[in-house]
ZAMARBA-410266 format. One line per 8 residues: for each residue x, y, z of N, C-alpha, C. Coordinates in pm, whole numbers, plus 50000, padded with zeros to 5 digits. Layout:
X,Y,Z,X,Y,Z,X,Y,Z ~ ...
END
This chain:
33675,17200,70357,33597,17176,70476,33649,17259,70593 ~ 33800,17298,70635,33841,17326,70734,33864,17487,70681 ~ 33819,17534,70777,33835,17700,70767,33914,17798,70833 ~ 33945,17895,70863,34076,17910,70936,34159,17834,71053 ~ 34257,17909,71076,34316,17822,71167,34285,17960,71292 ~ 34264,17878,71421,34155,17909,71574,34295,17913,71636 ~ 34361,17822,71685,34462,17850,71754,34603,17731,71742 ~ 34674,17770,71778,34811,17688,71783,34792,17668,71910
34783,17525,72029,34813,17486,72154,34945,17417,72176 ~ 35007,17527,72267,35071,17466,72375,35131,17443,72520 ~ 35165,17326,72550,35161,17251,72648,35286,17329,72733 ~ 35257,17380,72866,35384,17407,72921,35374,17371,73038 ~ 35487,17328,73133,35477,17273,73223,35473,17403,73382 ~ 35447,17495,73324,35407,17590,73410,35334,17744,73333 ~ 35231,17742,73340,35147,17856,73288,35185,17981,73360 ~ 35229,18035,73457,35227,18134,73484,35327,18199,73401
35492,18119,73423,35599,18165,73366,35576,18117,73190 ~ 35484,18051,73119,35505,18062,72993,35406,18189,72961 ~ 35318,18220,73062,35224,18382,73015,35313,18501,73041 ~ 35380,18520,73128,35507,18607,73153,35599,18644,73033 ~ 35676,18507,72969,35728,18478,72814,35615,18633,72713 ~ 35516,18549,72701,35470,18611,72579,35339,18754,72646 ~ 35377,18778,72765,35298,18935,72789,35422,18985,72783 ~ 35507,18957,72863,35629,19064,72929,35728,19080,72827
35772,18950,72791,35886,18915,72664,35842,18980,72535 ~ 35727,18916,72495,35709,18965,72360,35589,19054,72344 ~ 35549,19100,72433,35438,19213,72440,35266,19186,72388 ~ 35225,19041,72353,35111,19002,72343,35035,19016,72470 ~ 34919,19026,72450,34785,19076,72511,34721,18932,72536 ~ 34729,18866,72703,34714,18780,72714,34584,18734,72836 ~ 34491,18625,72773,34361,18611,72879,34432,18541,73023 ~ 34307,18576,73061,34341,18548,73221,34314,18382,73215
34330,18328,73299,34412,18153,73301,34222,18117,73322 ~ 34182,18070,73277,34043,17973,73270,34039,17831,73282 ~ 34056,17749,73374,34028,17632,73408,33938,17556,73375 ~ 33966,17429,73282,33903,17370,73183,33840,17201,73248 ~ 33755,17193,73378,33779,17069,73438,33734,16932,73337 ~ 33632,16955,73210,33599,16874,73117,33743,16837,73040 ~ 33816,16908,73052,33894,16895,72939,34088,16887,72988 ~ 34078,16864,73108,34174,16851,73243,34301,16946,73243
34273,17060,73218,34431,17177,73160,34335,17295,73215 ~ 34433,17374,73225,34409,17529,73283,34447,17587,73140 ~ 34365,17687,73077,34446,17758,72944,34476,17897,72971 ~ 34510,17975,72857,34511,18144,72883,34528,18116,72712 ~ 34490,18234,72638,34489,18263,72516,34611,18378,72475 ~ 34707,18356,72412,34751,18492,72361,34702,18535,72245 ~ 34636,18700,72207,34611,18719,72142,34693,18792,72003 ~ 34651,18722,71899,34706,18772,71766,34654,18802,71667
34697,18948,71590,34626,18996,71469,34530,18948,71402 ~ 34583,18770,71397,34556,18698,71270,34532,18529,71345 ~ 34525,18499,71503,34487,18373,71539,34551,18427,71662 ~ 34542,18300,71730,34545,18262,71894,34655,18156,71928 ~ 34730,18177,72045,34816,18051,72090,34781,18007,72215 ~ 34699,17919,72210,34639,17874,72367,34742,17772,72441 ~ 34817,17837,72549,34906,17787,72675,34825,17665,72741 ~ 34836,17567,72783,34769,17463,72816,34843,17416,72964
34841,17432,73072,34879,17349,73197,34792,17242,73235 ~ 34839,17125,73290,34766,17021,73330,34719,17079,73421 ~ 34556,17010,73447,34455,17025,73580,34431,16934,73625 ~ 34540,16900,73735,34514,16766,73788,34588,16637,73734 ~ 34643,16578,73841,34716,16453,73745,34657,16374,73619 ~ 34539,16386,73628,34479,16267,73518,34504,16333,73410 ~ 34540,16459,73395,34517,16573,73274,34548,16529,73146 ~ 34502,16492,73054,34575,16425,72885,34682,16484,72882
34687,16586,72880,34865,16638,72867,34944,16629,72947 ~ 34925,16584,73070,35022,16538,73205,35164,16458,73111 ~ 35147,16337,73054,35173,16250,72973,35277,16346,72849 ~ 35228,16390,72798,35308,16448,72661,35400,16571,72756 ~ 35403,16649,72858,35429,16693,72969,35579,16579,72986 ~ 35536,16502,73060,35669,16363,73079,35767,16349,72980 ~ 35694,16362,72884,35775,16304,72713,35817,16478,72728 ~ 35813,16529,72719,35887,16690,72648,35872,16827,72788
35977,16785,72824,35937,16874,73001,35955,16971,73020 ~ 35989,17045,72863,36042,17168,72862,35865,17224,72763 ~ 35781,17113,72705,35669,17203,72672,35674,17176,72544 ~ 35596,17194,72470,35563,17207,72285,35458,17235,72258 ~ 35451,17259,72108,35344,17229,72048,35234,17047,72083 ~ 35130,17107,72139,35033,17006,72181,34931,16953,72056 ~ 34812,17079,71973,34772,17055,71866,34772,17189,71794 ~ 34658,17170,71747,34637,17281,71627,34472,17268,71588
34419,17367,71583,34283,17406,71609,34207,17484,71453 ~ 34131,17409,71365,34053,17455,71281,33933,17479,71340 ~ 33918,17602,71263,33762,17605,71220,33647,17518,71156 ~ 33531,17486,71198,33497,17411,71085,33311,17499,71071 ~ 33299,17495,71001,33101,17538,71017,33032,17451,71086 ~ 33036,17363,71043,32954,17237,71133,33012,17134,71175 ~ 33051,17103,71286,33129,17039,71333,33053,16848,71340 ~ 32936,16867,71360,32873,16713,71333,32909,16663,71176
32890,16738,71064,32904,16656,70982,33037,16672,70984 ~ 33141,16759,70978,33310,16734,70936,33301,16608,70991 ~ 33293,16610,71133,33317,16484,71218,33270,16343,71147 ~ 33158,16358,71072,33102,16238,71002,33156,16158,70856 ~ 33219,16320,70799,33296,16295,70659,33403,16254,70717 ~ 33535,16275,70757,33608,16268,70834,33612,16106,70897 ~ 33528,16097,70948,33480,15948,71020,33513,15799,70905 ~ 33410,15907,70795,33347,15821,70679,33456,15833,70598
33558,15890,70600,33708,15873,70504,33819,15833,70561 ~ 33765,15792,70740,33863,15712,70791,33940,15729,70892 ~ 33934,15862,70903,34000,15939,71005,33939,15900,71173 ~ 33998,15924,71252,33964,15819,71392,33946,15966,71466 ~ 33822,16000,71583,33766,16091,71631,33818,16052,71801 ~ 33894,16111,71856,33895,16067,72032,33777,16094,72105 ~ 33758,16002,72216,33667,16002,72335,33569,15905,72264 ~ 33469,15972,72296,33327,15912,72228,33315,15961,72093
33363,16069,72033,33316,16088,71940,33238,16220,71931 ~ 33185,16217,72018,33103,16362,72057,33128,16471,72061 ~ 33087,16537,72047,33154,16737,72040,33172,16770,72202 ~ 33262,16822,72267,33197,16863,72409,33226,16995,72365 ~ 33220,17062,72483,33235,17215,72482,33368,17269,72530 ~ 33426,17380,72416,33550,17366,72432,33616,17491,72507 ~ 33708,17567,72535,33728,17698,72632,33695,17791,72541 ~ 33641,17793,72388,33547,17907,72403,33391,17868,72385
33338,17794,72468,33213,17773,72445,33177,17723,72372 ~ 33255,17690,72263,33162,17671,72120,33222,17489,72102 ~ 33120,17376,72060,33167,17298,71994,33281,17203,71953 ~ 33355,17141,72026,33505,17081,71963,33525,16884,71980 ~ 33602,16867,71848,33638,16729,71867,33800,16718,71819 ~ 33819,16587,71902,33997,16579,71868,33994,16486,71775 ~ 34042,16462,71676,34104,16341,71595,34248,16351,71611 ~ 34236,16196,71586,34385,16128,71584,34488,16168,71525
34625,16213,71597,34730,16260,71543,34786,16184,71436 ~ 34777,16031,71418,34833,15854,71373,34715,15943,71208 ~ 34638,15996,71237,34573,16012,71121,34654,16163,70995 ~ 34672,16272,71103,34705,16378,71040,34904,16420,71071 ~ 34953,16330,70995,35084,16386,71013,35118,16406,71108 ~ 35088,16320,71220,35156,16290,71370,35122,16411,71450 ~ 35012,16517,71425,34966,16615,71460,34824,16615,71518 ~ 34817,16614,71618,34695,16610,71697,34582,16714,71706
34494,16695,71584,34370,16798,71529,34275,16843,71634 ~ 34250,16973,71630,34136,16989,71737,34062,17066,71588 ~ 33908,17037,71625,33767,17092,71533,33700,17212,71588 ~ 33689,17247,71566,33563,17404,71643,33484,17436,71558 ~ 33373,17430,71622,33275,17491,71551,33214,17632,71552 ~ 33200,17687,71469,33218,17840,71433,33074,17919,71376
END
């Protein structure tokens, strides 16, 4: 069902100096910071051969990652981002085998435009799934 892997996210408690890290440090080719207000984080993408590592800063105190931010203040791995073709039914098989979908349930639209839902980390090896639809 799940088709490549879209991106590795993570959480840092300052985006400018973790885009600095991986333009300046390690020479990746990195997007300009896009502000996500549906989804409460500022991102930037680094780009790679073979996938993406999307930098995540909170937008705004309410931000979901404000929280995991507190717990790890130095930053981590946040989730991990498949592909899927159709993101309504994964979401439905998925549902229907048990797996628990955050928010409503609904796809919103994710920083690339396209399609996304979170399921429960308590479901996938304490790893917090993001879906995209492709």
């Amino acid at each position: 069902m799940i088709g490549k892997l879209n991106h590795v996210a993570i959480a840092v408690p300052d985006l400018e100096a973790a885009t600095a890290v991986y333009r300046d440090t390690l020479g990746a080719r990195v997007s300009p910071p896009q502000a996500e207000p549906d989804h409460g984080v500022t991102v930037v993408f680094v780009e790679l051969p073979n996938t993406k590592v999307e930098l995540l800063e909170p937008l705004g105190e309410a931000s979901p990652i404000a929280a995991f931010l507190e717990k790890n203040t130095a930053g981590g791995i946040h989730h991990m981002c498949f592909e899927v073709a159709d993101i309504a039914s994964a979401r439905d098989r998925l549902v229907g085998e048990g797996a628990r979908v955050l928010g409503s349930g609904e796809p919103k639209i994710g920083a690339h435009g396209k399609p996304v839902v979170f399921l429960h980390p308590k479901d996938f090896c304490g790893t917090l799934v993001e879906l995209e639809q492709v």
